[in-house]
N, C-alpha and C positions, 0 to 999 in steps of 0.2 A: 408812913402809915400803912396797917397791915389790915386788909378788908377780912371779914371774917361771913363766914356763909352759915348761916342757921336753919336747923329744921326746927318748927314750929307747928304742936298739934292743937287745936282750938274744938273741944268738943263743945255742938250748939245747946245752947239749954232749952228746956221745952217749950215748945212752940215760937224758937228764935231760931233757924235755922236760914227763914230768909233775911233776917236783920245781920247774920254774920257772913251771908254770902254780898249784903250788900257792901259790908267794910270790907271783904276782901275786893272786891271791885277797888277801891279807895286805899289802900292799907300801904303798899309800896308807893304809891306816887303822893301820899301825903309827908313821908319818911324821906323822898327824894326833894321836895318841895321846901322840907326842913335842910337841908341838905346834913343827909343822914344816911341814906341808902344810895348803893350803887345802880349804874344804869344797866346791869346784868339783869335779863329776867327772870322774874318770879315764877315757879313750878308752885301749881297749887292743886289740888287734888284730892279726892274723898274716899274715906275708906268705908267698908263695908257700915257699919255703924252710925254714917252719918259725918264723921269727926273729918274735919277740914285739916287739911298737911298743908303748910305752906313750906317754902323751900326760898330763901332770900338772901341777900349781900348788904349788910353795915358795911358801910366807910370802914370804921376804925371800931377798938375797943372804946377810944374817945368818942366815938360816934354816940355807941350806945348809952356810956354814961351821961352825954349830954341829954339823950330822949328823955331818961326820967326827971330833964326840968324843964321841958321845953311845953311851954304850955298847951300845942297843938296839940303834940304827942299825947301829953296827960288825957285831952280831954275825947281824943281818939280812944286810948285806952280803957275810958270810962264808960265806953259804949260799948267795946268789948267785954268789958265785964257784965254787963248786962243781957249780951247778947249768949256768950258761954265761959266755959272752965279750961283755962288752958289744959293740958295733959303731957307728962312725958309721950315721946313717940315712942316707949318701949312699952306703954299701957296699952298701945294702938294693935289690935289683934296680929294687923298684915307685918306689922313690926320684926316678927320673931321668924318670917320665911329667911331663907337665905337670899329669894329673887322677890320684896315686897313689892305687889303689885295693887296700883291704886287706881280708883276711875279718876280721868280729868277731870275738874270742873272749869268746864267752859266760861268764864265770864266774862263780861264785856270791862276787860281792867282799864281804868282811867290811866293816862301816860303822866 
């Protein structure tokens, strides 16, 4: 199996900003729980904008296809959508520097 590392931009929708930073607290360690994600850590981080960069390790391409039937998965996912809109990270302003530079977000991530 070949782990695969994703960058993920999650822009919060209005007035959810603290509901997506609470999933990001939750996000990797419910994917490792499923056993879905590696034990590499998560780089997560916010850009000018608001919009949360995650930085993350699947297992496998099977990893990922198994998430969209994994019931946990789904219904993680469905809080996501409520919370925001995913985005390419090439929509993300700091995206187009040669050296993107993003603030952390510090949170207190569940292991």
């Amino acid at each position: 199996m070949e782990e695969k590392i994703v960058i993920v931009a999650y822009k919060p929708k209005a007035g959810k900003a603290d509901a997506l930073h609470q999933l990001m607290r939750e996000h990797v360690s419910i994917l490792r729980q499923q056993d879905l994600a590696t034990d590499r850590p998560a780089a997560i981080m916010e850009a000018k904008d608001g919009t949360v960069i995650e930085v993350f390790e699947w297992k496998s391409e099977l990893a990922i296809e198994k998430a969209h039937s994994n019931p946990v998965v789904l219904k993680m996912w469905e809080r996501f959508a409520e919370a925001c809109d995913y985005i390419p990270i090439c929509k993300v302003e700091e995206a187009a520097n040669l050296f993107s530079q993003f603030t952390p977000l510090n949170l207190d991530i569940k292991s």
